[in-house]
Each structure stands twice: as C-alpha cells, then as structure tokens.
N, C-alpha and C positions, 0 to 999 in steps of 0.2 A: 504494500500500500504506500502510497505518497506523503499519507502525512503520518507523525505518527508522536504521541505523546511519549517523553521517557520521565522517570521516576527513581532517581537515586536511593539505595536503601543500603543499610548493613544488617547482621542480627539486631545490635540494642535499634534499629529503629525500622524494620520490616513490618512491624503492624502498622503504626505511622502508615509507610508506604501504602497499603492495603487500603487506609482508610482514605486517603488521597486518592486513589484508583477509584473509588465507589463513587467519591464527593468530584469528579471529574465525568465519570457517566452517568451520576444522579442528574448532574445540573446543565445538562448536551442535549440537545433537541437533534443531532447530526450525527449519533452514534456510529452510524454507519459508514461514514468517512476518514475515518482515523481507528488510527490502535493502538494500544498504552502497551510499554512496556517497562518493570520494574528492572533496574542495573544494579542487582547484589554482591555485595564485596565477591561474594562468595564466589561468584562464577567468575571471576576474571583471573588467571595463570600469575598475569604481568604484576600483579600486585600483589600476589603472595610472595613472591619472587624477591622483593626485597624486602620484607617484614627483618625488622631488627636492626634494616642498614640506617643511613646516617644520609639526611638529605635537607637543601638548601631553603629556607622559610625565611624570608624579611632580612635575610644580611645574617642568618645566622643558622647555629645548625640543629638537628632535630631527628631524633628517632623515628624512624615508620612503624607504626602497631597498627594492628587491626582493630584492639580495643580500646578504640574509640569513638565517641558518640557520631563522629561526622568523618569517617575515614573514608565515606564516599565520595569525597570530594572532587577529586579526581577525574570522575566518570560523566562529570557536567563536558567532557571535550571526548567523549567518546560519539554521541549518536549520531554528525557525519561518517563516521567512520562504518557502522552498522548499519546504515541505511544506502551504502553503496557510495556516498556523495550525490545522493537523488532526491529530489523531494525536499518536504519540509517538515520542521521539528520542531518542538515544544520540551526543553529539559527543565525540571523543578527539582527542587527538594524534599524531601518525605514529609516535611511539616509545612506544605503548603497546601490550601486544598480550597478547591474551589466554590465561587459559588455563583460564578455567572459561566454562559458555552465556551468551555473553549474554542470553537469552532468558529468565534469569532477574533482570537489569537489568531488561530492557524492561518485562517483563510486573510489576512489583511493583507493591505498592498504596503508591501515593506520599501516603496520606492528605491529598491535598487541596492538595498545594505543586505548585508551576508547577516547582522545579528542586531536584534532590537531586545535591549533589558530597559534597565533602571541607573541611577548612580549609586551609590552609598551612601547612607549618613553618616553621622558622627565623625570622628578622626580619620576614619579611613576613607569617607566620602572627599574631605579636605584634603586628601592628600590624590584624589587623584581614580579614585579604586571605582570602579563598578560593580554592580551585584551581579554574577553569575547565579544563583539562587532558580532565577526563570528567564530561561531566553528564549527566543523564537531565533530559528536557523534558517538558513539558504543552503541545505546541505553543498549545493554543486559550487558554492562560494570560498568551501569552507577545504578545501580537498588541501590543503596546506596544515592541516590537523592530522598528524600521523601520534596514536595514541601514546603505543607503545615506545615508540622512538621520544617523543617530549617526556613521559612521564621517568623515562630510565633519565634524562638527562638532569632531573633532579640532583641526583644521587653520584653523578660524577660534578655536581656541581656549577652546571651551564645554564641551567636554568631554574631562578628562584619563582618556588612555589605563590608564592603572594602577589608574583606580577602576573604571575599567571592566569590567578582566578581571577584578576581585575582585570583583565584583558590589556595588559599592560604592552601583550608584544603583539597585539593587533594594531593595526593601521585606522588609524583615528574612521577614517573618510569612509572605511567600511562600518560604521557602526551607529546604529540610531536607536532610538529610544520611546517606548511606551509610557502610557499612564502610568502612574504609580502605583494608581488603583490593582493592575498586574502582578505585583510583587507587594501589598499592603504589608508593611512592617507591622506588627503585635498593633495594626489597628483595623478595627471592625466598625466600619458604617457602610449606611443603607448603598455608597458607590462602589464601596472594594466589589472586587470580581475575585482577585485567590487571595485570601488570608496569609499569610507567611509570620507563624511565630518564631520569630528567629532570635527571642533573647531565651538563649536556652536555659538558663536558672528559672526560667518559669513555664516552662511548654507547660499545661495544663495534665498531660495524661503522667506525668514525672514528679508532681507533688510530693514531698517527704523522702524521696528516695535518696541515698548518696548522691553525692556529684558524680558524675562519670566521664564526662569530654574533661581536656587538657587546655588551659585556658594560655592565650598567647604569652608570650615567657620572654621576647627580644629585647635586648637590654637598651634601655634608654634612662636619661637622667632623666627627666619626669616625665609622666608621676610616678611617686616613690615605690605606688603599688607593684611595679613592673620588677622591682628587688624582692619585693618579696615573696613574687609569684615564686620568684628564680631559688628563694633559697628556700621556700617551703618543700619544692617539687627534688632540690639537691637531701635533701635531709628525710623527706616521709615519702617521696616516691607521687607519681602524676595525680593519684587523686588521694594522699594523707592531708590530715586536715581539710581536706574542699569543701565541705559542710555540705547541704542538703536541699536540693531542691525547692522551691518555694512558691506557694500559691500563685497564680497567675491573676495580676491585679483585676484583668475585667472579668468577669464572670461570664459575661455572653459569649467569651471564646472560649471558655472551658465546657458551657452550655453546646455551643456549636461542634466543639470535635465527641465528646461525647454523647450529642445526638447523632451525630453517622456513626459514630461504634457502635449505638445501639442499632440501626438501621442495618448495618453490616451483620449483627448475631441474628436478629428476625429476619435475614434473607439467606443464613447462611456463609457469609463471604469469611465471617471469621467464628469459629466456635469459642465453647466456654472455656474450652480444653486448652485450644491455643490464648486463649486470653490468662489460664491460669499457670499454662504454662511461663505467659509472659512477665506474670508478677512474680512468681516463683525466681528468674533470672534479675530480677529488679529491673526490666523494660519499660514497666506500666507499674503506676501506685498501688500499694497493695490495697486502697480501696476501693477500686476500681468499680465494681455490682456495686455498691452503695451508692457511688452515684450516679449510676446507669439507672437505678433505681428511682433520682430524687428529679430527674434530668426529665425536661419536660419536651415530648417527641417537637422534631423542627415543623416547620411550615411546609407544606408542597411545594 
C-alpha cells in the first residue's frame, strides 16, 4: 500500500503502541487507504547488535541498552527504508494517539518537502531541534536515509544522535511544517488532532511506578541539575534514586488514554492477561482496572 502509518514501540511501551493503533483506526473515516504498522525494538538485528556499545549523544558519550523507556528512537528514520522509498508515511511515537483522521495527515499537499513535523519547545526548541515524534514522509524524497549505515555511525562516532533526531543533517529547504495541533504537547483541547504526552514523569498509564527512561546527563554549566543527573546515575546506576512517576496534571488525558484501553479490552485488541501481564513488568500502574473502572466511556 502507499500510505502507511508506522508506530514506534519497545516492550516497556508496546501496549502504549496498541492503544495508539486503535485510537488511529477508531478516529479514520478512510480505513481502507492506509496501514499501520508497529516498529518493535525487538524485530530489528541492527540494534541488538550494538546493545552495551558506546555511542555519540549531544557532544558526549552514552551507553546503548534496550532498557529503556524510548530506545525506539531510532526507528523514526526507518519507514522510507521499508516502504521501498515509495509512497507516503506517517511515523509517531507510542504515546501519541489520535483523535482526528489521519487521513487527512497522509493525504495533504506537502508542497514539494520530503518531511513536514513541528519544532520543539523548550531549550531544545531554542537551540534549533525539531520534533521527530510525528512526521509525514515523501518516502521517494527520502532515499538518502540508509538505516543501518546512519545508525552504526553513531557508534564509530560520525554521527551524533541529537542532531539526528532534530533533523539537524537534513537540508533546511526540504522540510516544512504542520499544525501543532499534529504533534499537541501534554495538551488536550477541542483543536488537537494527536495528543503526544511527551513529559514522560507523567504519561498517565505510568503513575507511581519507578522511573525507568534515563534522563539526559550532557554536561553543561547550567543548570546545576545536569551535575547531578551525572553523579546520581555514576554512583546508583541509570534509574537509582529516579523517584516515581507522577500523576499527570490534566485528568482528561488520563480520562482519554484510559478510555481507548478500555475500548481496546471490550473489542479484544488487548486482554486482561496482557494488561496484567503488563503491570506485573511495571509497564502500566499497578492500578490500572481501578481506573478503567472509574473512567467514564469516550464520546463516539
């Protein structure tokens, strides 16, 4: 097929994934023009392949593991590659999910750019960075994306990861930009179209549980925090001390993923097994049926 959604996941966040897959065909009026597919650590050789090695992030250097919360990182520059360099693409993140047609993503007139996101906020916005998180591709644009060849160049140190994901080594002229409403940061109103809760101390379905991502660690004189990331993670290891997850301030986006969770177990897409499986790993809060329970079904 031509177009086709992709959905990065690992284990800690493959249910995520699932529920992004549902909340992407719940809310498509155009089902039948597109096809999603999830990109799990798991299936890819190239990446187990340097688990343990030593590779380039922001000026500085950095262990590759697989456990971690966003080790999918990576595979936001794969679906040119799998789709032949044909057609067009849609890559997201397992914590974004939708709630307008994709198929009005896919199908727009990208006037002629290889890739349309969003920029970043915060510091990293200021410095330049893009959000890879959700992009719309030109795959035949894009054939200068060889996966395997960039992602090993990490690792002999040619290419650093952070300019990576900000599209740092793409050519300005090829790149345009969507609504924000596309990529909505941890905000939910009546215009967003994909949700993307991306301050991960509070994804909604992760409440109380350890910390488990590795929080950036590149040494800078300010702020001071960035010392201390450094000497907490030298002395107790990537997540000693990282305290615990924490309620996600709006309620209606905790409302909203755990109303497609429930939508997903009354249709089948995910069981009670795999959800208890999930808390069992600490993927999902352990009280998760409580508030599946309290969660009042979404709107049609």
């Amino acid at each position: 097929m031509d177009y086709c959604v992709f959905i990065q996941a690992n284990e800690k966040q493959y249910l995520g994934a699932l529920v992004a897959e549902y909340a992407l065909r719940r809310n498509s009026a155009h089902n039948d023009k597109f096809d999603i597919r999830i990109m799990n650590y798991a299936d890819f050789p190239v990446l187990h392949a340097q688990e343990g090695n030593v590779y380039l992030r922001d000026g500085g250097k950095r262990d590759w593991v697989r456990d971690d919360l966003q080790s999918f990182t990576p595979t936001r520059f794969l679906p040119p590659q799998l789709m032949d360099y044909q057609g067009r693409a849609v890559v997201i993140d397992p914590d974004v999910f939708a709630l307008a047609d994709i198929w009005d993503l896919l199908s727009r007139d990208m006037q002629g750019k290889a890739i349309l996101c969003r920029p970043k906020t915060g510091s990293k916005g200021k410095r330049g960075c893009l959000a890879t998180s959700v992009m719309l591709l030109d795959c035949a644009k894009l054939a200068h994306w060889k996966f395997d060849e960039q992602f090993n160049a990490m690792f002999s140190f040619e290419r650093d990861y952070m300019k990576w994901v900000c599209l740092k080594y793409e050519d300005p002229d090829t790149i345009g930009f969507f609504e924000p409403e596309w990529n909505d940061f941890d905000h939910l109103t009546e215009k967003t179209k994909m949700l993307h809760t991306t301050k991960r101390k509070h994804q909604p379905w992760k409440t109380g549980l350890p910390v488990d991502y590795r929080a950036a660690d590149t040494f800078r004189l300010f702020p001071p925090r960035h010392w201390i990331r450094r000497a907490r993670r030298a002395l107790f290891g990537d997540y000693g001390f990282a305290g615990k997850y924490g309620q996600h301030p709006d309620p209606n986006q905790e409302h909203l993923f755990f109303g497609l969770l429930r939508e997903c177990l009354d249709k089948g897409i995910v069981s009670e097994e795999m959800l208890r499986e999930a808390m069992a790993k600490n993927h999902i809060r352990h009280d998760a049926f409580e508030v599946l329970e309290r969660t009042p079904p979404l709107a049609a």
